[in-house]
C-alpha positions as CSV (number, residue, x, y, z in Angstrom):
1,X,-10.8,11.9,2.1
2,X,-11.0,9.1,4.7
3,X,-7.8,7.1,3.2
4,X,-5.6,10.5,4.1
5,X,-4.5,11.2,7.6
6,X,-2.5,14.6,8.3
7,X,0.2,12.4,10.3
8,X,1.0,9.4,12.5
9,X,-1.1,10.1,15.5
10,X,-4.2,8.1,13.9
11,X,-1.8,5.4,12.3
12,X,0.7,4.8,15.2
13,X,4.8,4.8,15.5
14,X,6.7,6.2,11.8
15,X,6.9,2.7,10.4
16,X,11.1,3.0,9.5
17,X,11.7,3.3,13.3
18,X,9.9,-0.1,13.7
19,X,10.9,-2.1,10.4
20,X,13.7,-5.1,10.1
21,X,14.4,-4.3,6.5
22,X,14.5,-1.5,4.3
23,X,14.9,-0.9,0.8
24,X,16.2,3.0,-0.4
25,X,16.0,3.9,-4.3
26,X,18.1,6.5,-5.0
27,X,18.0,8.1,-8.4
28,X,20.5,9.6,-11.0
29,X,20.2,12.9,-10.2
30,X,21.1,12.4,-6.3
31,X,24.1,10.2,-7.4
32,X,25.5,12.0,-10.5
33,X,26.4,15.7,-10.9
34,X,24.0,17.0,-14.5
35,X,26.9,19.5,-15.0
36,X,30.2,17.3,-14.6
37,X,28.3,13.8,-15.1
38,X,30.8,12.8,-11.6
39,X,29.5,11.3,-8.7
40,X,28.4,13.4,-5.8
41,X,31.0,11.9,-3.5
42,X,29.7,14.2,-0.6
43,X,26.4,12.9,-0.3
44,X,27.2,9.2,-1.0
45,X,29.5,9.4,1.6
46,X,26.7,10.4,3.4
47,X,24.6,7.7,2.5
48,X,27.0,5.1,3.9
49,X,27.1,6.8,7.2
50,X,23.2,6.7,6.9
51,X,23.3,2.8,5.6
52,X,25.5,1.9,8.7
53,X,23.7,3.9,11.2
54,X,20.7,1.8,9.8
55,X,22.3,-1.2,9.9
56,X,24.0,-0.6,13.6
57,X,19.8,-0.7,14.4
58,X,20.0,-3.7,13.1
59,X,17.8,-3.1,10.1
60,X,18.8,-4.9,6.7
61,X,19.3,-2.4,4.5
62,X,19.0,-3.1,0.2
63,X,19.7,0.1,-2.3
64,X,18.0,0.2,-5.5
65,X,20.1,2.5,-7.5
66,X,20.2,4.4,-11.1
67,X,23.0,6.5,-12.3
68,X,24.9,3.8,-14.6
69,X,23.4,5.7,-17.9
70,X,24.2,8.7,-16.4
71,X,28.1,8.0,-15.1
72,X,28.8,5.4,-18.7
73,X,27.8,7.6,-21.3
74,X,30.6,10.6,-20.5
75,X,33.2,7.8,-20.4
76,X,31.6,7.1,-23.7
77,X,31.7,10.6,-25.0
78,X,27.9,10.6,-26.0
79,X,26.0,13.5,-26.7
80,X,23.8,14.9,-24.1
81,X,19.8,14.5,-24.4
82,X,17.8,10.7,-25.5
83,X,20.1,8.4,-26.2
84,X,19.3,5.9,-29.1
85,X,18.5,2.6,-27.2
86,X,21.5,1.0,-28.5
87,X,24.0,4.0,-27.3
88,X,22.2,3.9,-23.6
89,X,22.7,0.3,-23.4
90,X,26.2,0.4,-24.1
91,X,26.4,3.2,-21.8
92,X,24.7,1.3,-19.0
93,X,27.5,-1.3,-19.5
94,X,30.2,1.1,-18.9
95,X,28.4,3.1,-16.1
96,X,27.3,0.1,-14.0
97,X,30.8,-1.0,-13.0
98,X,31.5,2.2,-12.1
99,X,28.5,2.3,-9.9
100,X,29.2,-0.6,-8.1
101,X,32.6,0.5,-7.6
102,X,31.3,3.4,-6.0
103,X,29.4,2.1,-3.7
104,X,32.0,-0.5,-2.9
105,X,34.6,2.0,-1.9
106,X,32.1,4.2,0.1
107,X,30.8,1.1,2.3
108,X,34.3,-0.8,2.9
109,X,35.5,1.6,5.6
110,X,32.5,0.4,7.3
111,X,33.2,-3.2,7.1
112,X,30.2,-3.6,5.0
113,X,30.1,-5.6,2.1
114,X,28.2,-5.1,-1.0
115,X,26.6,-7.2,-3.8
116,X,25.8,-6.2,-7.2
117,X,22.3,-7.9,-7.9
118,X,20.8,-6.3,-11.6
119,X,17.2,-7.3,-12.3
120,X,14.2,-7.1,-14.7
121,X,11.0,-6.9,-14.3
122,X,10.7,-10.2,-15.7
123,X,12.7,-11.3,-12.7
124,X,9.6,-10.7,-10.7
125,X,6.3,-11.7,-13.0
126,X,8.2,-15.0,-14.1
127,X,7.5,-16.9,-10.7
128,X,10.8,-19.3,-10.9
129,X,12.7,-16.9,-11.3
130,X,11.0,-14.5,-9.0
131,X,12.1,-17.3,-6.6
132,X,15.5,-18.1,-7.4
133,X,15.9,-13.7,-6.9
134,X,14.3,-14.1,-3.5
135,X,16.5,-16.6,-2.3
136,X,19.1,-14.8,-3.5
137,X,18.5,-11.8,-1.7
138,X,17.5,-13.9,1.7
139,X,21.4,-15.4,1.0
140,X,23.1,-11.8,0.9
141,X,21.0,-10.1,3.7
142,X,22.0,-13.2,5.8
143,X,25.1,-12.5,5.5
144,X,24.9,-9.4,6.1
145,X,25.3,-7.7,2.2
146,X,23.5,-4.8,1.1
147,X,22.8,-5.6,-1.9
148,X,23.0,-2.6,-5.3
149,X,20.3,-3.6,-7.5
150,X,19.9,-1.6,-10.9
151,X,18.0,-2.5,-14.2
152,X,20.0,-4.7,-16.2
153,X,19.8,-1.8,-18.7
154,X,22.0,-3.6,-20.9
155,X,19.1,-5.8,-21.9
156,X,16.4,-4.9,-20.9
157,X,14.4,-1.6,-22.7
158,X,11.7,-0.2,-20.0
159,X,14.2,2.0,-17.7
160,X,15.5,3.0,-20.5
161,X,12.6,4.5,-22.3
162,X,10.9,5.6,-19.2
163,X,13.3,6.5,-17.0
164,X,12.2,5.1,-13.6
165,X,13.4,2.5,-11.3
166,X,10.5,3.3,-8.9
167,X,8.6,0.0,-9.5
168,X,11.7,-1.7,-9.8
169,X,11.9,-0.8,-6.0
170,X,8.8,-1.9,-5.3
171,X,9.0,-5.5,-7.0
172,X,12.1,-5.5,-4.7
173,X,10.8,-4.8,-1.5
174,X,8.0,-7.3,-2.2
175,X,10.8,-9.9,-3.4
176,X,12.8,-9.1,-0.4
177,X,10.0,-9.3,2.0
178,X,11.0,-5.5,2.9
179,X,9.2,-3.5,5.8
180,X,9.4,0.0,4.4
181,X,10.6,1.3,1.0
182,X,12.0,4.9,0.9
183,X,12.0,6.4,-2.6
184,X,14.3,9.3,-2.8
185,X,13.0,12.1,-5.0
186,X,13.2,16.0,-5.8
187,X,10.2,16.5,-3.9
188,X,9.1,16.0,0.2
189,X,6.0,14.2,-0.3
190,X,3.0,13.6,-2.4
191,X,0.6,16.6,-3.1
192,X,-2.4,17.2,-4.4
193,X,-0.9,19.4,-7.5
194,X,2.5,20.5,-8.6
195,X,3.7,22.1,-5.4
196,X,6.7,24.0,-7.6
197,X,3.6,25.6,-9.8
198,X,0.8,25.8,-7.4
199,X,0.7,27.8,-4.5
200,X,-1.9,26.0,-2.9
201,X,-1.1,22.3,-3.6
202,X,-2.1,20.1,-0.5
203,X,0.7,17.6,0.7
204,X,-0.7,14.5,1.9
205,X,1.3,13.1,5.1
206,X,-0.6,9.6,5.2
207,X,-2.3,7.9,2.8
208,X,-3.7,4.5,3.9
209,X,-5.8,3.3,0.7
210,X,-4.6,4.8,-3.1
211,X,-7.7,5.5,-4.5
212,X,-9.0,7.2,-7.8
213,X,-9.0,10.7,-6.5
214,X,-5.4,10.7,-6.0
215,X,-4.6,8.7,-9.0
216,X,-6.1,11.6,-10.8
217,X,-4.3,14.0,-8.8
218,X,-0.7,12.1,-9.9
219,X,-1.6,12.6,-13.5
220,X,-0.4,10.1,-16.4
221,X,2.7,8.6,-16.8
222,X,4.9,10.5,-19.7
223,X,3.0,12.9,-20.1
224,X,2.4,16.7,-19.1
225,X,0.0,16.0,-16.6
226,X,2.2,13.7,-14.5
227,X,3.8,16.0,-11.8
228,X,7.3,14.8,-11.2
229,X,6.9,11.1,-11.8
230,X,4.2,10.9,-9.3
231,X,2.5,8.3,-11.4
232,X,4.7,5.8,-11.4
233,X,5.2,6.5,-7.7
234,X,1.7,5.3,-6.8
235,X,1.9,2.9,-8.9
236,X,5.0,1.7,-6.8
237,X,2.8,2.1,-3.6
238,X,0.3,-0.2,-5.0
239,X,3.1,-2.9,-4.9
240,X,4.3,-1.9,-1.7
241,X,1.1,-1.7,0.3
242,X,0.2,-5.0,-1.3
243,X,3.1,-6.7,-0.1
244,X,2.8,-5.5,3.3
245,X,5.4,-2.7,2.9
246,X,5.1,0.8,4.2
247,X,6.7,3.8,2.0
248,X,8.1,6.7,1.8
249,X,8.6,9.9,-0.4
250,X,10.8,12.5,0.9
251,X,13.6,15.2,-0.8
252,X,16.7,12.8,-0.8
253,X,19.0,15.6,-1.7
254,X,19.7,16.2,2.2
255,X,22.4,14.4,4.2
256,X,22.1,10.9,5.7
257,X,18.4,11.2,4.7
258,X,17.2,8.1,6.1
259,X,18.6,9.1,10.0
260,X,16.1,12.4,9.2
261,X,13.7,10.4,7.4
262,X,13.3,7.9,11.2
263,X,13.7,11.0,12.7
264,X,10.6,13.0,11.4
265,X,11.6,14.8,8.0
266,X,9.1,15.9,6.0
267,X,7.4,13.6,3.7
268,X,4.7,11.3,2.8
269,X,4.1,7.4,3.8
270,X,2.0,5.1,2.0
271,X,0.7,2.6,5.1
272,X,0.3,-1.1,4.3
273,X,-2.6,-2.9,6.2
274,X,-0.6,-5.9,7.2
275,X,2.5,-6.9,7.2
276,X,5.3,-8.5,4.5
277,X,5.2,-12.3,5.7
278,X,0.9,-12.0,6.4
279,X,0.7,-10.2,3.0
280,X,2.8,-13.4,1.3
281,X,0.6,-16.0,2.8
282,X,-2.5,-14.6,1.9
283,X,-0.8,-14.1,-1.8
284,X,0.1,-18.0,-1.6
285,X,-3.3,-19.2,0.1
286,X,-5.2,-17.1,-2.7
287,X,-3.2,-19.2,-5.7
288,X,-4.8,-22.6,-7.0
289,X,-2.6,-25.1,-6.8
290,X,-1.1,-26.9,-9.8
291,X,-0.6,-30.0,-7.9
292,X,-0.7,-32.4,-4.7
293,X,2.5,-33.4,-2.5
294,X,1.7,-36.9,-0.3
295,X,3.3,-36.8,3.1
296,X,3.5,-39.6,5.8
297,X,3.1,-39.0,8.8
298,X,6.4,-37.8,10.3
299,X,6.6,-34.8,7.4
300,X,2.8,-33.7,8.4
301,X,4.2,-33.5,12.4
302,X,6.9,-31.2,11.3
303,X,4.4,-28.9,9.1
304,X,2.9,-28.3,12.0
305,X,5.9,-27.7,13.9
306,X,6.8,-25.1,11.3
307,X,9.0,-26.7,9.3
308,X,9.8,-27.0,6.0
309,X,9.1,-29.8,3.6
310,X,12.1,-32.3,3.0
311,X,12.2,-34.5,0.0
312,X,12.5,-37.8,2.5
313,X,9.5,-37.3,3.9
314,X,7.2,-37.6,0.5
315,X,4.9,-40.6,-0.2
316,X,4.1,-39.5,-4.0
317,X,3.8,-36.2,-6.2
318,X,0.5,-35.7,-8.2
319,X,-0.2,-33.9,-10.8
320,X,2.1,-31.7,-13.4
321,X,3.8,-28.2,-12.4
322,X,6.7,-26.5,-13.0
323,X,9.3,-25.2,-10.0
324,X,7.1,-22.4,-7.9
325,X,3.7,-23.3,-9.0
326,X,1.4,-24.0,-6.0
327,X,0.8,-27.1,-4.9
328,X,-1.1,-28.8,-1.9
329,X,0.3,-31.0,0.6
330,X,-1.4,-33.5,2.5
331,X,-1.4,-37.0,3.8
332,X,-2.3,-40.5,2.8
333,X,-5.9,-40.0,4.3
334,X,-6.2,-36.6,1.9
335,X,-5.9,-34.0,4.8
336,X,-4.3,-31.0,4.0
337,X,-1.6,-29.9,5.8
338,X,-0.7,-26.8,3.9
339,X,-0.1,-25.1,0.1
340,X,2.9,-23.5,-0.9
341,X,5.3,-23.0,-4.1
342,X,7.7,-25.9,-4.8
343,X,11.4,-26.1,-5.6
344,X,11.2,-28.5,-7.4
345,X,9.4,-29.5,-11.3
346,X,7.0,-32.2,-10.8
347,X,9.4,-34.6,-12.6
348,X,12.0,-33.7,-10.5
349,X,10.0,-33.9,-7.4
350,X,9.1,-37.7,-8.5
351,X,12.7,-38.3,-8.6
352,X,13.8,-37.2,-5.2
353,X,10.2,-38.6,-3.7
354,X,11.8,-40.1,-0.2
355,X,15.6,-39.3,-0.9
356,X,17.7,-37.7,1.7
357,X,18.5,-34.2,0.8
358,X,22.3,-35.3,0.4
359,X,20.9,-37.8,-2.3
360,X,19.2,-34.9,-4.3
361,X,22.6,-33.9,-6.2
362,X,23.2,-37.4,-7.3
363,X,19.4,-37.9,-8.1
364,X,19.0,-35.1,-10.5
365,X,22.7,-34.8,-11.7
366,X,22.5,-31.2,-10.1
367,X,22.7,-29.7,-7.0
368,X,19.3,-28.9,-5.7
369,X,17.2,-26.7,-2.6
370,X,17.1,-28.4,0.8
371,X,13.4,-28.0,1.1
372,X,10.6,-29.3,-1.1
373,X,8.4,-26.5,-0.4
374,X,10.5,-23.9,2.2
375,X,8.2,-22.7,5.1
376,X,8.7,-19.0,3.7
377,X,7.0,-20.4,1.2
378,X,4.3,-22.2,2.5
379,X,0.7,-21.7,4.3
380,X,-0.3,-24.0,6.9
């Protein structure tokens, strides 16, 4: 199968040795012990040797973690097997401070400080708010935070019925403009069958394109066929390798397992084909654009310079859009100078047409973005 190499010598350097940021999902059964429903202090104190060995490299570093169902409902005293939705929701509330606790108390001696940041999937289809949780995490990593994101299993229903935060890691790498996602699981790698039933399953060290073949080999989500939540581990991939992030499978029941993960452990990488800020302008550039920003001249100078676009330096704002939709910008003699997704509502944007940003808070009666359209943002 040309989209499956045996290793890195046809695909270069292992990508987490390389990357800038990294996001790690750790599941419930790493965190939380199935027999005493306590946290494995052991190996999360291994983990935040491993998080500050990575961050020491310099590498931002955001955990996507499960376990507050898991730790919640023994405070709760609730019965072992599927909870009803209502009990595991209340159990996520109770398990999640916990959680956060946890990790907390494992990071501090480190002089590392931690953010609790719970999301839905929502958070990423729904583009304003997929911004405002971008910029939210580009606050926090610049600072320094690793972040603790989890399901906000208190509202929302889909981790709850299927169990997975694996594309919940995904939509965060892409929101977070991650390098390499690591997902933590039971087995090394991805394989060709069940490698606990079938003696001569094939693991598959990199995989370059997902394509049908190995789709089928995953199996179904939820049902028998899927081989240890493989499914929705593709289907995380997919995200991943669109996004411009590599990742990662590997058995995450071993010590510091991102140190043996950069330093050769078995497992399997999915390889992107570009990288996280190419893969978001071509994702931007590919929108149609809701509306059209008119610059002078000084505004279309620093465009090209890189910059972002200020609010002072806008002529007039056509057209009607809501905050993220795409919009062009270009100048009085219609030349384009770039697209990119806007802070602001196109009433809004009206408003603060050739204000100062210190005027926007008095304009709007809120406190607003610096930039019109922030250069992350923006293809020119």
């Amino acid at each position: 199968m040309a989209s499956v190499n045996s290793g890195f010598e046809s695909v270069g350097e292992n990508p987490l040795k390389t990357a800038k940021r990294v996001v790690v999902k750790i599941g419930s059964a790493l965190l939380v012990d199935a027999a005493s429903g306590q946290l494995r202090l052991d190996w999360l104190k291994s983990l935040a040797l491993d998080i500050c060995a990575q961050k020491k490299q310099g590498r931002d570093v955001v955990v996507v973690s499960s376990g507050s169902i898991a730790l919640g409902r023994r405070v709760l005293g609730l019965a072992e097997g599927v909870l009803p939705l209502e009990q595991a929701q209340a159990a996520a509330a109770v398990g999640q401070i916990r959680l956060a606790r946890a990790y907390e108390e494992i990071l501090a001696p480190y002089d590392i400080k931690t953010a609790q940041v719970l999301l839905t999937l929502d958070d990423s289809a729904n583009r304003r708010r997929y911004l405002n949780s971008r910029a939210t995490f580009e606050a926090l990593l610049g600072y320094g935070v690793v972040p603790i994101v989890n399901e906000n299993d208190t509202v929302a229903t889909d981790e709850i019925r299927f169990g997975d935060n694996d594309r919940l890691a995904a939509q965060v790498a892409s929101m977070a403009g991650a390098d390499v996602l690591v997902l933590l699981s039971d087995v090394d790698g991805f394989y060709s069958a069940n490698p606990k039933t079938d003696p001569d399953a094939r693991k598959f060290e990199t995989v370059s394109e997902i394509t049908p073949e190995l789709e089928a080999m995953a199996g179904d989500a939820g049902t028998a066929a899927a081989k240890g939540g493989m499914k929705t581990k593709l289907m995380a991939a997919k995200t991943a390798m669109q996004a411009g992030c590599a990742m990662a499978i590997m058995e995450g029941n071993q010590l510091e397992p991102l140190g043996a993960l950069q330093s050769g452990a078995p497992s399997s990488w999915f390889l992107a084909a570009t990288n996280p800020k190419a893969a978001r302008k071509q994702w931007i550039a590919g929108m149609k654009p809701r509306g059209t920003v008119v610059v002078d001249a000084g505004a279309a100078q620093a465009l090209q310079s890189g910059k972002s676009l200020l609010s002072a330096g806008v002529l007039s704002v056509q057209g009607k859009f809501d905050r993220g939709d795409p919009v062009r910008i270009v100048d009085l003699n219609n030349i384009e100078y770039g697209r990119g997704l806007i802070g602001y509502s196109s009433s809004e944007a009206v408003a603060i047409a050739g204000r100062k940003s210190s005027e926007i808070a008095e304009v709007l009666g809120h406190t607003g973005r610096a930039a019109l359209v922030h250069r992350d943002d923006m293809v020119t």
